[in-house]
C-alpha positions in Angstrom: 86.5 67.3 31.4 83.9 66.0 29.1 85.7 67.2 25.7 88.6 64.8 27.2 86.1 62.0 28.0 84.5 62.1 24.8 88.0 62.3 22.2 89.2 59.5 25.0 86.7 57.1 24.2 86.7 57.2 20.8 90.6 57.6 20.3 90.8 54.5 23.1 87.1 52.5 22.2 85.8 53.6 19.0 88.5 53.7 16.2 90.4 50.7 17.8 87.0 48.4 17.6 86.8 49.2 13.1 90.3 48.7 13.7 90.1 45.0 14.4 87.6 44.1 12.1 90.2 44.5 9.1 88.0 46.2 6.7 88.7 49.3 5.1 86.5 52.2 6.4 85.6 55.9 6.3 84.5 58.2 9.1 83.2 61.7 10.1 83.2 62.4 13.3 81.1 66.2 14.6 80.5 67.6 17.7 78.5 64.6 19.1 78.1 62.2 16.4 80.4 60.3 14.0 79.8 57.9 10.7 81.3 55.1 9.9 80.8 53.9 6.4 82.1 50.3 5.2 82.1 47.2 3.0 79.8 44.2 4.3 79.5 41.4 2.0 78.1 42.8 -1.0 77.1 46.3 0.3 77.9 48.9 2.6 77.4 49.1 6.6 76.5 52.7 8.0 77.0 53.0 11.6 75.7 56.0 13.0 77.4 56.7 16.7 76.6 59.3 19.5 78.5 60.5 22.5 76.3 60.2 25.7 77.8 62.6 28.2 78.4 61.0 31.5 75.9 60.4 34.1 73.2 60.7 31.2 70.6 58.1 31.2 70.8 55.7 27.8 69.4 52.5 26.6 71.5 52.3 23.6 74.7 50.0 23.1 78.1 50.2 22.8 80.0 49.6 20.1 81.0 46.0 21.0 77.6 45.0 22.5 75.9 45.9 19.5 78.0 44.2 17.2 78.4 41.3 19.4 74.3 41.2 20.0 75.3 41.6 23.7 72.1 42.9 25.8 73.0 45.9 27.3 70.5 46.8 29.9 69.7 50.6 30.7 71.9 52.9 32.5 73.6 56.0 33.3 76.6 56.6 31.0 80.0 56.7 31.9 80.4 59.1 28.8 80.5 57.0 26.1 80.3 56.7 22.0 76.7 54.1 21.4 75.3 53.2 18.6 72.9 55.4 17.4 71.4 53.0 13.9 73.1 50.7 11.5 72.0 50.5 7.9 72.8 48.5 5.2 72.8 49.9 1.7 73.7 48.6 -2.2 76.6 50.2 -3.4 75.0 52.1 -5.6 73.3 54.2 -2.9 76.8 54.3 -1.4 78.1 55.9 -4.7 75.6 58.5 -4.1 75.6 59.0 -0.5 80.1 59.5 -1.3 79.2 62.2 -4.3 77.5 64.8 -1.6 79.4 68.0 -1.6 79.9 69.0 1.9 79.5 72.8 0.2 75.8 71.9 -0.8 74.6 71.1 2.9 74.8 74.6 3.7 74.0 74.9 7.3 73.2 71.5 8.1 75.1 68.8 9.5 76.6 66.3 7.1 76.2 63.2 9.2 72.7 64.4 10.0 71.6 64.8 6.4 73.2 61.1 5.3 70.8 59.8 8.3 67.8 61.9 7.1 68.7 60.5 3.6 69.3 56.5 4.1 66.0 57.2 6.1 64.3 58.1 2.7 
């Protein structure tokens, strides 16, 4: 039940919201986590997402709240995709961030090692 929550809200929330802001974008979605890398102004947004399973207590936002600057108050999810962080980076950085080879990671998560390495 919670798989079909969780590839529900993003299929239905998440992808439809970068959708509508008409900007070309990348993602990689894991188990509980997803990336969302794209052009703002001059440089590159990073939006780091993660699934809160239902009836789990969170203080983080939603998708449209935090990119609305709607205050969300604290709360049990419903099982829901928040937003984890949001960086913005030169393009550069971006160039680097792109060249990873997924291969190199080894065990690790690739969404987790881009965090650990904007965090740098």
């Amino acid at each position: 039940m919670e798989e079909h929550l969780k590839e529900k809200d993003f299929n239905e929330q998440v992808l439809p919201f970068f959708n509508m802001l008409q900007t070309h974008f990348n993602y990689t979605k894991e188990e509980n986590s997803a990336l969302f890398s794209m052009m703002y102004k001059h440089n590159y947004l990073y939006v780091f997402l993660e699934y809160i399973p239902r009836n789990t207590f969170t203080e983080r936002p939603n998708i449209m709240d935090r990119f609305f600057n709607i205050k969300t108050n604290p709360r049990d999810s419903k099982g829901e995709w928040v937003v984890q962080k949001i960086y913005e980076i030169g393009s550069e950085y971006h160039s680097f961030l792109q060249s990873i080879d997924e291969n190199e990671l080894l065990n690790d998560s690739h969404i987790a090692f881009i965090h650990r390495e904007i965090q740098k």
